[in-house]
N, CA and C atoms as a LAMMPS dump frame, in Angstrom:
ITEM: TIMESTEP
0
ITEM: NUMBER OF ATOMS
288
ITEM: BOX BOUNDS ff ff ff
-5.0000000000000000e+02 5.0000000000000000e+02
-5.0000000000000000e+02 5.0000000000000000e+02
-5.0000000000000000e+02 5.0000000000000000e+02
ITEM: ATOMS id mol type element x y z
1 1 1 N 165.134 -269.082 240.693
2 1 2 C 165.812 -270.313 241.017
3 1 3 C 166.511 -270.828 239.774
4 2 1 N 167.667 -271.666 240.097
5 2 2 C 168.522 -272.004 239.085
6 2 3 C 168.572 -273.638 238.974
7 3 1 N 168.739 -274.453 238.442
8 3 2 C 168.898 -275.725 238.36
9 3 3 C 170.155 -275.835 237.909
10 4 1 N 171.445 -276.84 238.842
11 4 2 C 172.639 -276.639 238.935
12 4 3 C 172.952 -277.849 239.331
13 5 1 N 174.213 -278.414 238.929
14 5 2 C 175.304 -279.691 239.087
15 5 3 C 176.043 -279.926 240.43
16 6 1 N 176.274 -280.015 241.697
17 6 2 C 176.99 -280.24 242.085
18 6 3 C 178.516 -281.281 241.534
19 7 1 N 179.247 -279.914 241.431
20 7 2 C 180.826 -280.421 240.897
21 7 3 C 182.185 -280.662 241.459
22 8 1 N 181.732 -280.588 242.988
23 8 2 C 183.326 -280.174 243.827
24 8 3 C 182.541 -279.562 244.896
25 9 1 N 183.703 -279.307 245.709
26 9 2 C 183.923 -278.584 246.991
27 9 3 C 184.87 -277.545 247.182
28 10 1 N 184.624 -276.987 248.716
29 10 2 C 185.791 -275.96 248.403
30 10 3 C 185.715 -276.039 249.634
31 11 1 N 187.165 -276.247 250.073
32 11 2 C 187.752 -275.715 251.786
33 11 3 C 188.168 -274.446 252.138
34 12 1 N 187.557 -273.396 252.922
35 12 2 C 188.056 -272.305 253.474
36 12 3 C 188.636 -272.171 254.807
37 13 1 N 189.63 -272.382 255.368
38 13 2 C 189.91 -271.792 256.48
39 13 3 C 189.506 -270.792 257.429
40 14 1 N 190.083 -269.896 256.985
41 14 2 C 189.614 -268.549 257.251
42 14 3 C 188.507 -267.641 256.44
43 15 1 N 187.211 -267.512 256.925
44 15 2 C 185.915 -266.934 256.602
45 15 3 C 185.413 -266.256 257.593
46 16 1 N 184.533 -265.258 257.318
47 16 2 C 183.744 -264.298 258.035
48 16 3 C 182.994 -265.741 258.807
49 17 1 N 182.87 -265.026 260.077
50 17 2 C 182.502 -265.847 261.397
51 17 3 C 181.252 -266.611 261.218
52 18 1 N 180.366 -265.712 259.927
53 18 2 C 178.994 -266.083 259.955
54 18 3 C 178.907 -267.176 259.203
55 19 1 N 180.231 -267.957 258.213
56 19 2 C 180.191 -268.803 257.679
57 19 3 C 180.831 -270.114 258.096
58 20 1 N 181.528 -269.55 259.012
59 20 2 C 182.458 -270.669 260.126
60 20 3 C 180.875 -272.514 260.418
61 21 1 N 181.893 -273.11 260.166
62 21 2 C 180.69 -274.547 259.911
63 21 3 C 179.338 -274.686 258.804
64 22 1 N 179.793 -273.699 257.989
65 22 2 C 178.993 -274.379 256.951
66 22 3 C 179.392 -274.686 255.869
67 23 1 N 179.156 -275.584 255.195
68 23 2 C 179.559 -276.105 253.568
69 23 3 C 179.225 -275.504 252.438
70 24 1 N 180.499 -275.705 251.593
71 24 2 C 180.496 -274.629 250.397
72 24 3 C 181.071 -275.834 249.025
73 25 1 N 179.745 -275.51 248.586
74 25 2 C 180.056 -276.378 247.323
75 25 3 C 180.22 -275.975 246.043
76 26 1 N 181.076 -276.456 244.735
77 26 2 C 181.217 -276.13 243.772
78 26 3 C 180.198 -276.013 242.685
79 27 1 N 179.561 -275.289 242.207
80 27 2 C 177.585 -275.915 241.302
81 27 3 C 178.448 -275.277 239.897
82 28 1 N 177.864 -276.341 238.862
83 28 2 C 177.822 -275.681 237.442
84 28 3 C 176.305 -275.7 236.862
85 29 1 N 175.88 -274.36 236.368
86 29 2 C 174.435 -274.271 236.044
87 29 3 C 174.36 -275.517 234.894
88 30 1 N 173.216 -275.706 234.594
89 30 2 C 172.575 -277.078 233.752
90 30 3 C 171.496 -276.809 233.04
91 31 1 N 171 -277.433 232.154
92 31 2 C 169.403 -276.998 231.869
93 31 3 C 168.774 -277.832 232.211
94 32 1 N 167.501 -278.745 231.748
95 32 2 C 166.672 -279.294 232.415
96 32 3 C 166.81 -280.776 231.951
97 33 1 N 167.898 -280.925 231.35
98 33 2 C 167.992 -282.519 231.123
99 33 3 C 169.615 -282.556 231.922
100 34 1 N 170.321 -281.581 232.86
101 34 2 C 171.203 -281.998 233.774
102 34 3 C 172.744 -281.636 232.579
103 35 1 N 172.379 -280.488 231.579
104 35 2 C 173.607 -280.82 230.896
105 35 3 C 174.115 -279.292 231.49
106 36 1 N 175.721 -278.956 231.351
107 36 2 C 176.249 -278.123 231.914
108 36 3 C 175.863 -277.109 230.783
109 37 1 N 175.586 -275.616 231.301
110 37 2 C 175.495 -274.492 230.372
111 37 3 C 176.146 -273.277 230.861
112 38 1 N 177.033 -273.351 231.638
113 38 2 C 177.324 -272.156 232.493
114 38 3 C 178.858 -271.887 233.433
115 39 1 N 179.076 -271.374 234.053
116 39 2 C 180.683 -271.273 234.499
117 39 3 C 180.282 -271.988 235.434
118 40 1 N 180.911 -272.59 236.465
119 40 2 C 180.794 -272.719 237.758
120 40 3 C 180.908 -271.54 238.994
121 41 1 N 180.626 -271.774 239.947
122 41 2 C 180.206 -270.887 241.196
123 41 3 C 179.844 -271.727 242.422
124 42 1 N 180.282 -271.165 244.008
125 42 2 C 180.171 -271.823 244.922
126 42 3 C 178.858 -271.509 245.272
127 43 1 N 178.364 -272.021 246.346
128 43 2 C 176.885 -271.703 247.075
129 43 3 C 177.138 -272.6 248.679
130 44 1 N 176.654 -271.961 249.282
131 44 2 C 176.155 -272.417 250.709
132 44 3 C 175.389 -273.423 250.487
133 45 1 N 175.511 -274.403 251.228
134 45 2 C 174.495 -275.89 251.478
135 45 3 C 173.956 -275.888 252.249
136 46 1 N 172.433 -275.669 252.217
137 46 2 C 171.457 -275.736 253.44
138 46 3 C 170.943 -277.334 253.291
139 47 1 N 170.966 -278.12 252.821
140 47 2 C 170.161 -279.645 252.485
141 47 3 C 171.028 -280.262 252.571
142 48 1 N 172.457 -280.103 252.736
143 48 2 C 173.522 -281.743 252.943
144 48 3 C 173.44 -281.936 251.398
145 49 1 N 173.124 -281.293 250.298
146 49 2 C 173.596 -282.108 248.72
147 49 3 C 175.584 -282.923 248.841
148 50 1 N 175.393 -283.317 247.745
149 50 2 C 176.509 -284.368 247.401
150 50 3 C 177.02 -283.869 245.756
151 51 1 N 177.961 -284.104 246.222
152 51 2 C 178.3 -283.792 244.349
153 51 3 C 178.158 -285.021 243.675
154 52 1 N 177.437 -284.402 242.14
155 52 2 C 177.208 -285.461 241.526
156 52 3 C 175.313 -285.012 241.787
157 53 1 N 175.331 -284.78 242.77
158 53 2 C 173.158 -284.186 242.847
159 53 3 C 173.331 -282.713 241.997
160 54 1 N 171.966 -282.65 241.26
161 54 2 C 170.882 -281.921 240.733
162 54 3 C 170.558 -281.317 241.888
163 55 1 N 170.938 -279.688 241.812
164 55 2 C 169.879 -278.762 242.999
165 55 3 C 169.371 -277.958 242.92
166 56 1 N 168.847 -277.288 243.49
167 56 2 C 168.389 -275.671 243.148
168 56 3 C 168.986 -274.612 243.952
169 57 1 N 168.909 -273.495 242.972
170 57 2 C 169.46 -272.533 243.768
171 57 3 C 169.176 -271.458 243.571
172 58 1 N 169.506 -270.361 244.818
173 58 2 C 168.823 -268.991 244.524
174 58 3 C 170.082 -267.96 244.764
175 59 1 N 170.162 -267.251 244.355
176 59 2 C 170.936 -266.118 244.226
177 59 3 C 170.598 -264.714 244.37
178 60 1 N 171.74 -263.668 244.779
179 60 2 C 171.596 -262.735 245.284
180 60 3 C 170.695 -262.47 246.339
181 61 1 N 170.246 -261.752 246.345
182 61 2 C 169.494 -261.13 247.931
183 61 3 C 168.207 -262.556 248.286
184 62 1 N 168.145 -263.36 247.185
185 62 2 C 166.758 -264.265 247.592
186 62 3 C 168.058 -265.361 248.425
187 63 1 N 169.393 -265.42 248.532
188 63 2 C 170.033 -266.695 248.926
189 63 3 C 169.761 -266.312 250.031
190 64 1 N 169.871 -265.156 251.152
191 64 2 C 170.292 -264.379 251.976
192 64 3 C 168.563 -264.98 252.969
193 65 1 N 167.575 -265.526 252.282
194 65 2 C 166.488 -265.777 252.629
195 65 3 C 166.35 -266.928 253.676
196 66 1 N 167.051 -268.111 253.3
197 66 2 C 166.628 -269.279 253.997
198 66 3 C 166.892 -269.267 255.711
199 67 1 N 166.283 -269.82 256.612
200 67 2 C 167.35 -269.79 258.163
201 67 3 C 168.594 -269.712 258.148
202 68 1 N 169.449 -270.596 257.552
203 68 2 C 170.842 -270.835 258.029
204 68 3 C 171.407 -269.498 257.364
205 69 1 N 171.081 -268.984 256.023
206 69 2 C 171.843 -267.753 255.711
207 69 3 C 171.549 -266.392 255.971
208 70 1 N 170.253 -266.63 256.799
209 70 2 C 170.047 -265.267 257.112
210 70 3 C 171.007 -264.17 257.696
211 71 1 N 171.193 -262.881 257.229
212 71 2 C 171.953 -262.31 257.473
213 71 3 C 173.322 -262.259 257.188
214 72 1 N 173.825 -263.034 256.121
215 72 2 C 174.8 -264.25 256.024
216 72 3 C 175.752 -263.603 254.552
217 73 1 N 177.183 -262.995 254.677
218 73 2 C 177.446 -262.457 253.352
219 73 3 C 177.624 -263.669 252.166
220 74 1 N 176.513 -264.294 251.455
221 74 2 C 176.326 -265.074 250.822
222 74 3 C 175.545 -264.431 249.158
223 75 1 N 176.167 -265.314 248.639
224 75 2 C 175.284 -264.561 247.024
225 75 3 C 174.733 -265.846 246.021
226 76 1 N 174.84 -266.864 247.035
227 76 2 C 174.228 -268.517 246.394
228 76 3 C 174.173 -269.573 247.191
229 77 1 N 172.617 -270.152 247.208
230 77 2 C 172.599 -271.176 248.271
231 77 3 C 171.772 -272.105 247.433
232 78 1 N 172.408 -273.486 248.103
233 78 2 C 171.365 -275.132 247.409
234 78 3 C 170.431 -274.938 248.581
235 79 1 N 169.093 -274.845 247.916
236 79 2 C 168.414 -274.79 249.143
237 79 3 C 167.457 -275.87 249.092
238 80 1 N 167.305 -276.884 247.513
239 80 2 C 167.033 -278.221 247.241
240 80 3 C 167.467 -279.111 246.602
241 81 1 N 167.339 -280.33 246.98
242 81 2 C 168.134 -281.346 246.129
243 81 3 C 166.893 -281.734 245.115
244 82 1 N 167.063 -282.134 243.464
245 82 2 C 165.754 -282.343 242.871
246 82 3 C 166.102 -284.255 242.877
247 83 1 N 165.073 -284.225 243.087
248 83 2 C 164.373 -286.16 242.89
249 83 3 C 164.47 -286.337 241.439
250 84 1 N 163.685 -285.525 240.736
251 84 2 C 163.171 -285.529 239.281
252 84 3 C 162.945 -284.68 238.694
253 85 1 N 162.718 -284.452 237.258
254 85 2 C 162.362 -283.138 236.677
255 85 3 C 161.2 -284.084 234.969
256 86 1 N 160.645 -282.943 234.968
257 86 2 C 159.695 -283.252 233.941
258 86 3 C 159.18 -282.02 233.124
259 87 1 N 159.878 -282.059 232.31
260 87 2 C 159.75 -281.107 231.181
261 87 3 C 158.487 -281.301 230.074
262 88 1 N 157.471 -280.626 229.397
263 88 2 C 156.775 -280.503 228.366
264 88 3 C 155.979 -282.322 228.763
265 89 1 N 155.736 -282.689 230.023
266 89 2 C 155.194 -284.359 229.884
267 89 3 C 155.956 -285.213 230.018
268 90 1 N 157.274 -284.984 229.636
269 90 2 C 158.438 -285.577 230.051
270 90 3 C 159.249 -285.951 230.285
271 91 1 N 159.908 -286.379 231.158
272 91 2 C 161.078 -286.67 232.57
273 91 3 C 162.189 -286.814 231.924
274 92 1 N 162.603 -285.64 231.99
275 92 2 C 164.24 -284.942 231.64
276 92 3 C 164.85 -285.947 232.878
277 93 1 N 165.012 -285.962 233.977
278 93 2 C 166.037 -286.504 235.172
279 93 3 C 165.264 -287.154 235.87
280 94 1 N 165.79 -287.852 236.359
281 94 2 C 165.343 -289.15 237.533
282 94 3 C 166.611 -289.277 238.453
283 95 1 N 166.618 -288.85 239.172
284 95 2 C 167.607 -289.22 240.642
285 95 3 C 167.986 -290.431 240.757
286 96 1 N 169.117 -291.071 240.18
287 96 2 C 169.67 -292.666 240.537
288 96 3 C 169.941 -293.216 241.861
């Protein structure tokens, strides 16, 4: 699992059928106090996140795991939004 930024969105039109109605959001990886460390990349939204939320995410064959992507040509899904995080005792992020 990855801990990641929601940064954007992305509209597709035309997609493989299996993705037709679901949301595709923009994530930049983060470390554990929410700072960016990484390129950005889309992912499937199984939880309704918002940009601007802290999520988690799984990649490659583990995205392919949850209900909605099963079977699903996907290679990244938010499959949680985080509340909080608490590092070494303590609380890197707090959800505003």
């Amino acid at each position: 699992m990855q801990i990641a930024k929601v940064i954007g969105t992305t509209v597709s039109t035309i997609k493989d059928e299996k993705l037709v109605g679901r949301k595709l959001l923009i994530l930049r990886p983060t470390d554990e106090k929410g700072e960016p460390i990484g390129k950005p990349y889309v992912a499937i939204d199984t939880v309704n996140a918002g940009v601007g939320e802290l999520v988690l995410t799984a990649a490659g064959s583990s995205a392919r795991q949850t209900t909605i992507t099963k079977d699903c040509p996907v290679d990244a899904v938010i499959m949680a939004v985080i509340d909080s995080l608490e590092v070494d005792g303590k609380s890197s992020f707090v959800k505003s």
